[in-house]
KOLTOR-783659 format. One record per residue: residue number from 1; x, y negated, z of N, C-alpha, C in turn. Coordinates in pm, 1 decimal. Each point is the difference from the previous one (the first is absolute). Layout:
# KOLTOR-783659
<r resi="NUM" n_c1="X" n_c2="Y" n_c3="Z" ca_c1="X" ca_c2="Y" ca_c3="Z" c_c1="X" c_c2="Y" c_c3="Z"/>
...
//
This chain:
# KOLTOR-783659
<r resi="1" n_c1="-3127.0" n_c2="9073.2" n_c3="-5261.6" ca_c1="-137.5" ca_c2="36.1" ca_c3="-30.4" c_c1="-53.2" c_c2="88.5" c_c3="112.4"/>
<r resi="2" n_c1="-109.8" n_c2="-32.8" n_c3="88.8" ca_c1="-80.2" ca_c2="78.8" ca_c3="61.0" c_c1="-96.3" c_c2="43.6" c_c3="-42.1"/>
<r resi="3" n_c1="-71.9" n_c2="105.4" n_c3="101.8" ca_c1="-124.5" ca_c2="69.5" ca_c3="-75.9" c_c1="-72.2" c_c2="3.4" c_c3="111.5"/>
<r resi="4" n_c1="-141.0" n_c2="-56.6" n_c3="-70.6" ca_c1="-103.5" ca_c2="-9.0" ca_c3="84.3" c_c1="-94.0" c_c2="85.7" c_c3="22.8"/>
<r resi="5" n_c1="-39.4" n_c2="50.6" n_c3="141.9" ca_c1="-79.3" ca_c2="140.1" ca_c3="2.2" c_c1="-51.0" c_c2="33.7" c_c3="-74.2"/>
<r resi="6" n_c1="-89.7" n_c2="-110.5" n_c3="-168.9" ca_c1="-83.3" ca_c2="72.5" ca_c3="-36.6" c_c1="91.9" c_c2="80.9" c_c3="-122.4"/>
<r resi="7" n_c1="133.3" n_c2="-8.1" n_c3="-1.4" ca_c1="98.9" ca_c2="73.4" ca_c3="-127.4" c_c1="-1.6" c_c2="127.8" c_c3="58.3"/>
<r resi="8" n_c1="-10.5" n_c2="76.7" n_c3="-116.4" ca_c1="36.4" ca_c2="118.8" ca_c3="76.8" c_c1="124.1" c_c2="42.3" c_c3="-19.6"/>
<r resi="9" n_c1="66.4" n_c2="42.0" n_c3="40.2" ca_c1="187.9" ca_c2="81.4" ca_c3="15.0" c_c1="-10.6" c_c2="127.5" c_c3="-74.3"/>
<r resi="10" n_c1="81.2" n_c2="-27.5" n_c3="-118.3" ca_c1="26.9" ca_c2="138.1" ca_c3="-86.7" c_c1="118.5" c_c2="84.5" c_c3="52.4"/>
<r resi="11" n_c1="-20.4" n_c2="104.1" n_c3="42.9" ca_c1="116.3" ca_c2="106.7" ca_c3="41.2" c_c1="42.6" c_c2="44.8" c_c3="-114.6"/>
<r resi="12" n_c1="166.8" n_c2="14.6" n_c3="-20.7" ca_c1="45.2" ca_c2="33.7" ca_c3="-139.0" c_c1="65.6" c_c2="113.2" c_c3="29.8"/>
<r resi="13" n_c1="-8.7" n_c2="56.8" n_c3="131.8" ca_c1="13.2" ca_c2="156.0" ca_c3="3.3" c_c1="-159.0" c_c2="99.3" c_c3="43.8"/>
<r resi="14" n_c1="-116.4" n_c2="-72.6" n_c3="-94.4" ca_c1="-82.8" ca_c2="90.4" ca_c3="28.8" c_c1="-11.5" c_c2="73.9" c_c3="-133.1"/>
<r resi="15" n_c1="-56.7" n_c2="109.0" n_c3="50.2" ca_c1="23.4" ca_c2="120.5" ca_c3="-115.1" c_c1="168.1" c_c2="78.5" c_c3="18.9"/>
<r resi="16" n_c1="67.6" n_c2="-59.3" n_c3="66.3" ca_c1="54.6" ca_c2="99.5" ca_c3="50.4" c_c1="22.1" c_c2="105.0" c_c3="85.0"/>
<r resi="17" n_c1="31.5" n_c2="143.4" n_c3="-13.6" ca_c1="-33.7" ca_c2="65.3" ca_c3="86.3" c_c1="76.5" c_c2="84.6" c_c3="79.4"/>
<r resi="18" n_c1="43.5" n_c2="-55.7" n_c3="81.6" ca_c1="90.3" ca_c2="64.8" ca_c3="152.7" c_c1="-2.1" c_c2="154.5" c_c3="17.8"/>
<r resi="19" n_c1="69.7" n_c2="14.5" n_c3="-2.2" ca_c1="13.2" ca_c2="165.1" ca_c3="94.5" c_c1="75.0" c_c2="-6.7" c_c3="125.5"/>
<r resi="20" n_c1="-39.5" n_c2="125.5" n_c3="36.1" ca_c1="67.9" ca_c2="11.1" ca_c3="156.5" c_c1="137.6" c_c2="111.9" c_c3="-49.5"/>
<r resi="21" n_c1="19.0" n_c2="31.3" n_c3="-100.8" ca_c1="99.2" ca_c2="84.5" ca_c3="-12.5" c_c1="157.5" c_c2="-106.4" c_c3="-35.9"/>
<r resi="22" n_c1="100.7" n_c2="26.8" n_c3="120.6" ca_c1="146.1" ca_c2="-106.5" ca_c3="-36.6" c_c1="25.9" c_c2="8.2" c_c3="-117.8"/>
<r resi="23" n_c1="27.7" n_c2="-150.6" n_c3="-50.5" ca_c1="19.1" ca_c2="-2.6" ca_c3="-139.9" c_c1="132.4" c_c2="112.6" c_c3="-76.8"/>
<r resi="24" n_c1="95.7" n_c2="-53.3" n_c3="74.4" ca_c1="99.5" ca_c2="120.3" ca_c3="-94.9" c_c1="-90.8" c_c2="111.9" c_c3="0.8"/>
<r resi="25" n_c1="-54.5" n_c2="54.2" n_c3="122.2" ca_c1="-83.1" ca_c2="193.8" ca_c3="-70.8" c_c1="-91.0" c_c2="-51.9" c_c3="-99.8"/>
<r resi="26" n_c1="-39.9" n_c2="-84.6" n_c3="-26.7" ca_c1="-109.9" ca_c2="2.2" ca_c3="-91.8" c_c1="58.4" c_c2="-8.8" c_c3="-142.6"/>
<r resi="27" n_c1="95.2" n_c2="-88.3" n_c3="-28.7" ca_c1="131.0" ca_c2="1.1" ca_c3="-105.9" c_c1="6.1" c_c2="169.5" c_c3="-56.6"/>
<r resi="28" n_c1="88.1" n_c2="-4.3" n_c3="123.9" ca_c1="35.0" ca_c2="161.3" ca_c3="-55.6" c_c1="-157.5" c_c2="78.1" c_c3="-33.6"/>
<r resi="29" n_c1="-61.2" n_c2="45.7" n_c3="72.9" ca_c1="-103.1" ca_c2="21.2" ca_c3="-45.4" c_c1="-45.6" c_c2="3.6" c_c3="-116.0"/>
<r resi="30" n_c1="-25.6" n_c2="-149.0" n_c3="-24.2" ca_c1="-43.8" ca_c2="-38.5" ca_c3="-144.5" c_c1="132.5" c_c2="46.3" c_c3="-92.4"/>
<r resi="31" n_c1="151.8" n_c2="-12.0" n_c3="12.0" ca_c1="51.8" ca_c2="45.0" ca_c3="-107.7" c_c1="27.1" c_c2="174.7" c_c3="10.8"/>
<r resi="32" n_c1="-48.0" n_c2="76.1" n_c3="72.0" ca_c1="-35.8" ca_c2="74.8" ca_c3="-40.5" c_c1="-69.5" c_c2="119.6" c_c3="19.7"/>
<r resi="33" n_c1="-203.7" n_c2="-78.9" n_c3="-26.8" ca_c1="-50.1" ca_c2="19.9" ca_c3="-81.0" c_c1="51.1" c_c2="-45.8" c_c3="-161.0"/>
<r resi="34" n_c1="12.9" n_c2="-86.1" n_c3="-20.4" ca_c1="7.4" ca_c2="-16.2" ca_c3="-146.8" c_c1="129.6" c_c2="115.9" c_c3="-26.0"/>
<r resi="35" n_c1="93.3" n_c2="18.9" n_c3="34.6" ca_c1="95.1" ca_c2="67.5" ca_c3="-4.9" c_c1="-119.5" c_c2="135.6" c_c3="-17.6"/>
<r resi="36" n_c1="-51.8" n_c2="67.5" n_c3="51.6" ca_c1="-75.2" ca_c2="113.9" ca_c3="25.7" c_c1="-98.1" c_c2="-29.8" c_c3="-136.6"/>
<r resi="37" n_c1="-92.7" n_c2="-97.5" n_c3="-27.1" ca_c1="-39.6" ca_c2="15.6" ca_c3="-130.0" c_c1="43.0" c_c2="-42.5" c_c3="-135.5"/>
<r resi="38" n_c1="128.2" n_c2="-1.1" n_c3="21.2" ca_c1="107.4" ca_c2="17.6" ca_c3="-106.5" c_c1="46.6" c_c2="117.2" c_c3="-46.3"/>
<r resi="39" n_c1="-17.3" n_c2="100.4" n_c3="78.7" ca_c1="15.6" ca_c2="148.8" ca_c3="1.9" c_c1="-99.5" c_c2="76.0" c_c3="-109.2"/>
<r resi="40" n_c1="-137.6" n_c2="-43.7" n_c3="38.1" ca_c1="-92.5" ca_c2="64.6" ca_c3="-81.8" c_c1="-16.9" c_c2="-64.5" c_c3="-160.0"/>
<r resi="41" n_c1="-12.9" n_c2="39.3" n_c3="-91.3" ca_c1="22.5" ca_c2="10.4" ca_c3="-128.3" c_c1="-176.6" c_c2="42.9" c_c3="-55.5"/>
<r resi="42" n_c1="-32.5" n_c2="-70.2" n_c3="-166.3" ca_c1="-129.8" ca_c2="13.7" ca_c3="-66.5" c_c1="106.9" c_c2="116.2" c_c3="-98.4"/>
<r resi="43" n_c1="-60.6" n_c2="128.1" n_c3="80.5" ca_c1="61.2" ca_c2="74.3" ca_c3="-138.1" c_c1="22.3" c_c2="-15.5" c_c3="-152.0"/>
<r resi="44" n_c1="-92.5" n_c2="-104.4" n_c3="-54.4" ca_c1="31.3" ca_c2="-43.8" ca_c3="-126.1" c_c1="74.5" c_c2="-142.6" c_c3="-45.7"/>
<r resi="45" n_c1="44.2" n_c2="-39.4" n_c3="99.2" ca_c1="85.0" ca_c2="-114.9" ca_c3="-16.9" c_c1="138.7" c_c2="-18.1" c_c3="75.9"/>
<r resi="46" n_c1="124.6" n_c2="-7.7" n_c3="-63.6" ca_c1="112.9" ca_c2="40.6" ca_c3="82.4" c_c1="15.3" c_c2="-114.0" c_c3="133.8"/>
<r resi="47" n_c1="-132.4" n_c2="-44.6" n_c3="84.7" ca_c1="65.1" ca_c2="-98.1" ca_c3="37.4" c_c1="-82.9" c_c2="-1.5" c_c3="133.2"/>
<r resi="48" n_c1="19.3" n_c2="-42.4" n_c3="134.0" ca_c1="-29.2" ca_c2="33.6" ca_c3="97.6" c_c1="-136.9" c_c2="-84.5" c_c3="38.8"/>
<r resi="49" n_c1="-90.3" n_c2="34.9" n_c3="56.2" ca_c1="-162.8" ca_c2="-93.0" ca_c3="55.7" c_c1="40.9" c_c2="-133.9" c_c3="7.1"/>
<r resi="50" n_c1="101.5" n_c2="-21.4" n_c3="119.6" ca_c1="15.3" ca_c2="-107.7" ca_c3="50.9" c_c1="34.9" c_c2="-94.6" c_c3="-112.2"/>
<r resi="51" n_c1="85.1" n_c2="25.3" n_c3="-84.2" ca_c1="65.4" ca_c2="-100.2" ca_c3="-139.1" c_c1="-78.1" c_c2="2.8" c_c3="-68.2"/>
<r resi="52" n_c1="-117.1" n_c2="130.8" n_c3="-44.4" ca_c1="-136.5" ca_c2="-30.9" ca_c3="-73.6" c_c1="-49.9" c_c2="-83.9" c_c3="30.5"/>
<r resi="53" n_c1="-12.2" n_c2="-54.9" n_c3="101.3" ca_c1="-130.4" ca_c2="-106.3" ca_c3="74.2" c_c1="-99.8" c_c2="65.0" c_c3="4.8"/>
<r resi="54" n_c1="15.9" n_c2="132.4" n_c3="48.1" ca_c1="-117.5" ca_c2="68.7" ca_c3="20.1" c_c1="-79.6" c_c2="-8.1" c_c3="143.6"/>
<r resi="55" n_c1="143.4" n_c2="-58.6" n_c3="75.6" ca_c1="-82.4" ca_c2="-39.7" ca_c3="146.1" c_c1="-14.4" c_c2="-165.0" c_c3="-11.9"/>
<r resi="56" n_c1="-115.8" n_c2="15.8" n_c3="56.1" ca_c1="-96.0" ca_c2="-147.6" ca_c3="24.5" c_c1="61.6" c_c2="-86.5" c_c3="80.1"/>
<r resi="57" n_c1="-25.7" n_c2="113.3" n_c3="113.2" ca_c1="23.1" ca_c2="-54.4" ca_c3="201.0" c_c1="32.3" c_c2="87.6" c_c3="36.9"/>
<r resi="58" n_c1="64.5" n_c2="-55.8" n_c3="126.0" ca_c1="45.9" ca_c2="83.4" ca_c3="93.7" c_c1="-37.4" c_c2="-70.8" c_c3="129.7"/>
<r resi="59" n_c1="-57.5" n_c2="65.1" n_c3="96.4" ca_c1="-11.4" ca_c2="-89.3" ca_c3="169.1" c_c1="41.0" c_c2="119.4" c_c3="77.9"/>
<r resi="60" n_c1="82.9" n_c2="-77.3" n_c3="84.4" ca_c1="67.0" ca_c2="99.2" ca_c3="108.3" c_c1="-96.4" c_c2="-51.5" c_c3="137.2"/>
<r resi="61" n_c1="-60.7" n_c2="90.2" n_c3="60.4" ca_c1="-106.9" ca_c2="-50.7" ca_c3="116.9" c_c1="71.2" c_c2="0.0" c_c3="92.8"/>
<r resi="62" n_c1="3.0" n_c2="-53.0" n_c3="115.5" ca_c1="60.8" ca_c2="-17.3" ca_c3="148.2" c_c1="9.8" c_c2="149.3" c_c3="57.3"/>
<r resi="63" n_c1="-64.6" n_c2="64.0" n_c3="-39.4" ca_c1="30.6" ca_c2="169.3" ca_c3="48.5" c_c1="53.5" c_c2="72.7" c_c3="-52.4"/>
<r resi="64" n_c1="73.5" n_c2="-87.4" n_c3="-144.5" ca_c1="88.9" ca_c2="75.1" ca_c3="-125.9" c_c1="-127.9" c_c2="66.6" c_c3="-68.6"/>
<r resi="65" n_c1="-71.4" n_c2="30.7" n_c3="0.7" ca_c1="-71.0" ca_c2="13.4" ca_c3="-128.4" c_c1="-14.6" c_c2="-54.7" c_c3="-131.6"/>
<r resi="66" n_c1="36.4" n_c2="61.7" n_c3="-100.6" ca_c1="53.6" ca_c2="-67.6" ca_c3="-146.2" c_c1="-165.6" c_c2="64.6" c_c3="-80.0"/>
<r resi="67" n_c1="-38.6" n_c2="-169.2" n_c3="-18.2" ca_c1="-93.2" ca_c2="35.1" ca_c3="-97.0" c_c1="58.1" c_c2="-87.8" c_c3="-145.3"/>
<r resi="68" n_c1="-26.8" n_c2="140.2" n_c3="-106.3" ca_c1="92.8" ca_c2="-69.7" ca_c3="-116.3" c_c1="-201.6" c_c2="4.2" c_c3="-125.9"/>
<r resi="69" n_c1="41.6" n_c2="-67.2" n_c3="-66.0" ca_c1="-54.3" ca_c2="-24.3" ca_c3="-128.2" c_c1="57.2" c_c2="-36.1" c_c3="-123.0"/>
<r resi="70" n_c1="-48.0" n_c2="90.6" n_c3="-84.8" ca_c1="75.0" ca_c2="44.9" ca_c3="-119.5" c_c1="-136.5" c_c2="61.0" c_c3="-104.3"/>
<r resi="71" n_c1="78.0" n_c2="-71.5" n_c3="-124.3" ca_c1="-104.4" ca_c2="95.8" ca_c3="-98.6" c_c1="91.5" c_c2="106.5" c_c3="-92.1"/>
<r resi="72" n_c1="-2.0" n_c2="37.2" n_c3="-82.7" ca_c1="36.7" ca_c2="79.1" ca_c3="-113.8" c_c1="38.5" c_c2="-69.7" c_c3="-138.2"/>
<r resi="73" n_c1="73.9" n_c2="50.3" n_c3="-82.6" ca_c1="3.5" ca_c2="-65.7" ca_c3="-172.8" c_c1="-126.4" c_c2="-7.0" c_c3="-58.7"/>
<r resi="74" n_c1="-73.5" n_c2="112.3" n_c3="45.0" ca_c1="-153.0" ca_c2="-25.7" ca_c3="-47.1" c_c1="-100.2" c_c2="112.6" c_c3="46.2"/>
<r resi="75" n_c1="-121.4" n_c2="-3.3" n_c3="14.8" ca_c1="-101.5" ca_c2="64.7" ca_c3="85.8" c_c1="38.3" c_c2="107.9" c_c3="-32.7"/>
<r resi="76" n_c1="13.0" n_c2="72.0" n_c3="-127.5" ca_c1="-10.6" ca_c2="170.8" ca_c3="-60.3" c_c1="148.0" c_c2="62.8" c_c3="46.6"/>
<r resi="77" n_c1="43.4" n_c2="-84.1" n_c3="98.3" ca_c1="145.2" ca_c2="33.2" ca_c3="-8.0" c_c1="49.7" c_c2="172.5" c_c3="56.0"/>
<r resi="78" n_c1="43.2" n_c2="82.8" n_c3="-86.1" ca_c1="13.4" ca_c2="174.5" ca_c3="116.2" c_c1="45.8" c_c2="45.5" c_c3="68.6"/>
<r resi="79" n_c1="61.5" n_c2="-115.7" n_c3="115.5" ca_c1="23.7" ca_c2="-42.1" ca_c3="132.1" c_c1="-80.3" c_c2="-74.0" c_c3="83.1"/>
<r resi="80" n_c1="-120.2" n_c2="-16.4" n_c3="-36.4" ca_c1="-82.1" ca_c2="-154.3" ca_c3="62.1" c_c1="-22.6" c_c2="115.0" c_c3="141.1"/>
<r resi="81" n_c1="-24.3" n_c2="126.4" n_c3="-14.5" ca_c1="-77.1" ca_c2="90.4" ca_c3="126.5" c_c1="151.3" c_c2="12.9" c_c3="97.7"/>
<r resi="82" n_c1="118.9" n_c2="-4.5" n_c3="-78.5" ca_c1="113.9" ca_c2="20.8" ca_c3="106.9" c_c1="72.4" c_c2="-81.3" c_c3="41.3"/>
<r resi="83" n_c1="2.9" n_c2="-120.1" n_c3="-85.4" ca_c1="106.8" ca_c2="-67.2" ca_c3="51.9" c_c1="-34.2" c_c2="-135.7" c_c3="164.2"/>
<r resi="84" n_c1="-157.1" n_c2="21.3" n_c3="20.4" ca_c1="33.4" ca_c2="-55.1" ca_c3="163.0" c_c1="64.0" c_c2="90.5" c_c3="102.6"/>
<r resi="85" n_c1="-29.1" n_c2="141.5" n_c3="-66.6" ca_c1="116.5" ca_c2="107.6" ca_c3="99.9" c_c1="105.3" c_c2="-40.7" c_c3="54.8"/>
<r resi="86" n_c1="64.3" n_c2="-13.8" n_c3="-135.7" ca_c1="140.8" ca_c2="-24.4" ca_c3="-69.8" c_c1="52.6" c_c2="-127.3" c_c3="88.0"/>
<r resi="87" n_c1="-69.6" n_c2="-102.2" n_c3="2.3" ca_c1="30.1" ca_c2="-130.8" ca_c3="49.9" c_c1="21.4" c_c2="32.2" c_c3="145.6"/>
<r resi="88" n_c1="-144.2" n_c2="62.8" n_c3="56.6" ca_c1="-37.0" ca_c2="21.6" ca_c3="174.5" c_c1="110.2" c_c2="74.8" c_c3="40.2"/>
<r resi="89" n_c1="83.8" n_c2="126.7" n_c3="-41.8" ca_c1="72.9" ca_c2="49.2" ca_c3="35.0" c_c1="139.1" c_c2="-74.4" c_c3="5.9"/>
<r resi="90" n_c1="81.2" n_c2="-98.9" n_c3="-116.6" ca_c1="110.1" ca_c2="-39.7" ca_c3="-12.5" c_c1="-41.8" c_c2="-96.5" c_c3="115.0"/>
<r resi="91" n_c1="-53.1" n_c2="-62.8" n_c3="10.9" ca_c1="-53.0" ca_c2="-156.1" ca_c3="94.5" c_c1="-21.0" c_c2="44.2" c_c3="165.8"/>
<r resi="92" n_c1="-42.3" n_c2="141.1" n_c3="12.2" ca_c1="-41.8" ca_c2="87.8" ca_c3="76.6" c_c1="140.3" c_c2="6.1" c_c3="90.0"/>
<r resi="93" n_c1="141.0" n_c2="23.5" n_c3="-80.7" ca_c1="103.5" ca_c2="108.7" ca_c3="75.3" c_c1="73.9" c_c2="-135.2" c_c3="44.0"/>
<r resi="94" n_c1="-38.1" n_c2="-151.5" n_c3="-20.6" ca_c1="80.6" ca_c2="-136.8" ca_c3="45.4" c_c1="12.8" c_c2="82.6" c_c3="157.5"/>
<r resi="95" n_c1="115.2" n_c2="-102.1" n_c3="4.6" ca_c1="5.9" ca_c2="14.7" ca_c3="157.5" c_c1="-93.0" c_c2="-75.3" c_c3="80.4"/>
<r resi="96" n_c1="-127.2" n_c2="18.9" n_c3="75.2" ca_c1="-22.0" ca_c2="-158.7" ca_c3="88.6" c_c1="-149.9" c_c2="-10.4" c_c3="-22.7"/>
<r resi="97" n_c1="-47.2" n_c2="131.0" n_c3="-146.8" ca_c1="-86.4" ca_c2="-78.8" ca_c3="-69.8" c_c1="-115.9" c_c2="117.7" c_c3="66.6"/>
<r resi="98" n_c1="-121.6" n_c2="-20.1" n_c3="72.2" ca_c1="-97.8" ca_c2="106.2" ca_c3="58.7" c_c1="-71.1" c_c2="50.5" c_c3="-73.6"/>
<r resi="99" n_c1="-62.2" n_c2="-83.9" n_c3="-127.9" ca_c1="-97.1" ca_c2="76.2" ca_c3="-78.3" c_c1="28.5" c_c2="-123.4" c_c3="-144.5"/>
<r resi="100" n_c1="-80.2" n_c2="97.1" n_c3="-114.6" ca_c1="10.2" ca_c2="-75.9" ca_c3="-113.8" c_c1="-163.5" c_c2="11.9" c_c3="-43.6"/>
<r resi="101" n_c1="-60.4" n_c2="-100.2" n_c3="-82.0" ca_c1="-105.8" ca_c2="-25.6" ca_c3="-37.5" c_c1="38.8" c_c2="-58.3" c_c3="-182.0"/>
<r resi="102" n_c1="-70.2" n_c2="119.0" n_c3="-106.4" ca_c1="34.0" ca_c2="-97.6" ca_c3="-122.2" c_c1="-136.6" c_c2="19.1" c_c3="-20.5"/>
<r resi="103" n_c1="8.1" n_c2="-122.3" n_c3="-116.5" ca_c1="-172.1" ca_c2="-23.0" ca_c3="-66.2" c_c1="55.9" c_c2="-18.4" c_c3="-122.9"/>
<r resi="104" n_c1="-110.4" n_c2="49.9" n_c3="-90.7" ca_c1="38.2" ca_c2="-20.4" ca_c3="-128.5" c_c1="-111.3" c_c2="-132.8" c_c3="-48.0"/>
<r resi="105" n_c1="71.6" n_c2="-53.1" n_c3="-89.1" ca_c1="-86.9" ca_c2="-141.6" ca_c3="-57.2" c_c1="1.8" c_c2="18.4" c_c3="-122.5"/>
<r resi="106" n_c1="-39.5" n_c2="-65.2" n_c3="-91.0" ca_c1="-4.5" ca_c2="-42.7" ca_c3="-124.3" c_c1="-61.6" c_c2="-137.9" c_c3="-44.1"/>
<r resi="107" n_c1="50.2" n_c2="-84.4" n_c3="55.0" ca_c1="-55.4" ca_c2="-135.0" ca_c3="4.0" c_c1="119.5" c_c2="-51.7" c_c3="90.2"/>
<r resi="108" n_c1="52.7" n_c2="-84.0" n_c3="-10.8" ca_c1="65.1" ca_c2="-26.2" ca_c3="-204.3" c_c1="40.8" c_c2="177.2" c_c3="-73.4"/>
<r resi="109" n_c1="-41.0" n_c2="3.9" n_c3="-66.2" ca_c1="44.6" ca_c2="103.1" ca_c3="-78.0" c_c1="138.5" c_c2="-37.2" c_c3="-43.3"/>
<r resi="110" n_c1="113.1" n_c2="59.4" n_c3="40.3" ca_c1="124.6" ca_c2="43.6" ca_c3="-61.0" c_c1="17.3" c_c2="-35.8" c_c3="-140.6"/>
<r resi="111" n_c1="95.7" n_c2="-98.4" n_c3="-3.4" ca_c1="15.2" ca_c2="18.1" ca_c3="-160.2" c_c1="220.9" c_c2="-45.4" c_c3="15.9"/>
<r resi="112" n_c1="47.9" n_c2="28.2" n_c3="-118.9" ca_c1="138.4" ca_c2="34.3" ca_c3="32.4" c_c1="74.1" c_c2="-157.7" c_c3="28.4"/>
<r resi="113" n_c1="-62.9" n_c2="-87.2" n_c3="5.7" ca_c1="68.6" ca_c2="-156.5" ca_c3="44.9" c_c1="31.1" c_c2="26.2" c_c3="121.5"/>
<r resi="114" n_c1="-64.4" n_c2="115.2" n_c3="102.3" ca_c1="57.7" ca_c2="22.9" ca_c3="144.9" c_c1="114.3" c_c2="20.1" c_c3="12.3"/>
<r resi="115" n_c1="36.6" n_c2="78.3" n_c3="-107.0" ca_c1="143.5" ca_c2="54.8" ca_c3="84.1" c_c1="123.1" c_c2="-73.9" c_c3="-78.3"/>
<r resi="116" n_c1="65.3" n_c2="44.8" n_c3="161.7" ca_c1="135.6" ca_c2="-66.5" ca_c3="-31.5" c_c1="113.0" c_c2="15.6" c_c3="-82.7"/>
<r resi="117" n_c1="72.4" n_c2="-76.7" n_c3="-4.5" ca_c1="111.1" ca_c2="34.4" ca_c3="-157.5" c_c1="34.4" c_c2="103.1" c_c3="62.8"/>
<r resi="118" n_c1="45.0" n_c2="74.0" n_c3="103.5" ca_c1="50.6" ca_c2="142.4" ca_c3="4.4" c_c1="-87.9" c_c2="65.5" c_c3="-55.6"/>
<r resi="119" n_c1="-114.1" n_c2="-28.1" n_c3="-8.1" ca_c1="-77.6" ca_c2="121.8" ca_c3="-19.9" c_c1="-38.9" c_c2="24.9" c_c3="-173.6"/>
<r resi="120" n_c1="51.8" n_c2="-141.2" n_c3="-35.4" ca_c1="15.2" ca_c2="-25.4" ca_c3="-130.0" c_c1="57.4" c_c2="-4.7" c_c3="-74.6"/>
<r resi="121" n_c1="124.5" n_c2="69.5" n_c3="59.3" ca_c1="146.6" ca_c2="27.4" ca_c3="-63.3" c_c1="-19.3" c_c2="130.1" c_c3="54.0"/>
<r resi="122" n_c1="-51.5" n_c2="59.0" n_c3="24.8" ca_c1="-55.8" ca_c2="214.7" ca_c3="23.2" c_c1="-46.5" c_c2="42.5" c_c3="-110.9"/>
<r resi="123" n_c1="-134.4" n_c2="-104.7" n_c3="-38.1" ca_c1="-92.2" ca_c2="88.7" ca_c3="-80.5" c_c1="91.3" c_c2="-66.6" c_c3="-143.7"/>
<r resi="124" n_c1="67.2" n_c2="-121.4" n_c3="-22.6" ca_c1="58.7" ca_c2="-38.4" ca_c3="-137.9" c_c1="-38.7" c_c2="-127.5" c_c3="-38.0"/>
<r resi="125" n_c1="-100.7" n_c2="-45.5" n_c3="83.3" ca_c1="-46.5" ca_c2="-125.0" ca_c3="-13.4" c_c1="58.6" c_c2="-135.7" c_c3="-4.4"/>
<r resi="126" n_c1="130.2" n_c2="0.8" n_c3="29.6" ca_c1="82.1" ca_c2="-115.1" ca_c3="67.4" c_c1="119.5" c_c2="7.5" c_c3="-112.4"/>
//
C-alpha cells in the first residue's frame, strides 16, 4: 500500500514530549521526587499525598524545574494554606531538582477511588 501526497502521515509519537535531561537522571529524578512526596503526610489521614492521589502531575522541565499539581481531600481542608510548603520543601531538597512550582486544583475534585490500596490498607479501607 502506498500513499498518495494527498494522505496525510499520522505521527504516533506526537504528543510526546522529549527532554534534554539523560534518561537514567530523569528516572532517578522522577523516583525520587515521588520518594520525597511520600514523606509528606495529610495530618488527618495515616497515609502519605502521593498514595492519596493527591498529586495530579508532575513535569520535570529541562532546567529541572518540578512543577507539581495537586489538590487536597477537600477545599476547607486545615492544611490547604500549608501543605504546598510542605510539598515545595520535600521536592525542593531532591538532588538535581532547581526549583519547585505547586498549584492547587480542585477539578477533578478528589474523591477516595484515587488512592492506592496502600493507602487503603492505612486508613482501614482495604
Amino acid at each position: 500500500m502506498s500513499l498518495d501526497e494527498s494522505e496525510q502521515k499520522i505521527d504516533a509519537r506526537e504528543g510526546i514530549v522529549h527532554s534534554s535531561i539523560p534518561e537514567d537522571e530523569l528516572a532517578r529524578l522522577s523516583d525520587d521526587i515521588i520518594s520525597a512526596l511520600k514523606t509528606v503526610y495529610d495530618p488527618e489521614i495515616p497515609a502519605d499525598i502521593f498514595e492519596l492521589g493527591l498529586v495530579y502531575k508532575i513535569d520535570i522541565e529541562d532546567d529541572r524545574m518540578v512543577k507539581i499539581v495537586m489538590t487536597l481531600t477537600a477545599p476547607g481542608c486545615p492544611v490547604a494554606g500549608e501543605m504546598p510548603g510542605w510539598v515545595e520543601n520535600a521536592v525542593g531538597a531532591v538532588e538535581g531538582v532547581s526549583g519547585v512550582d505547586v498549584s492547587m486544583t480542585f477539578d477533578p475534585p478528589w474523591t477516595p477511588d484515587r488512592m492506592s490500596e496502600e493507602a487503603q490498607v492505612a486508613v482501614g479501607w482495604y
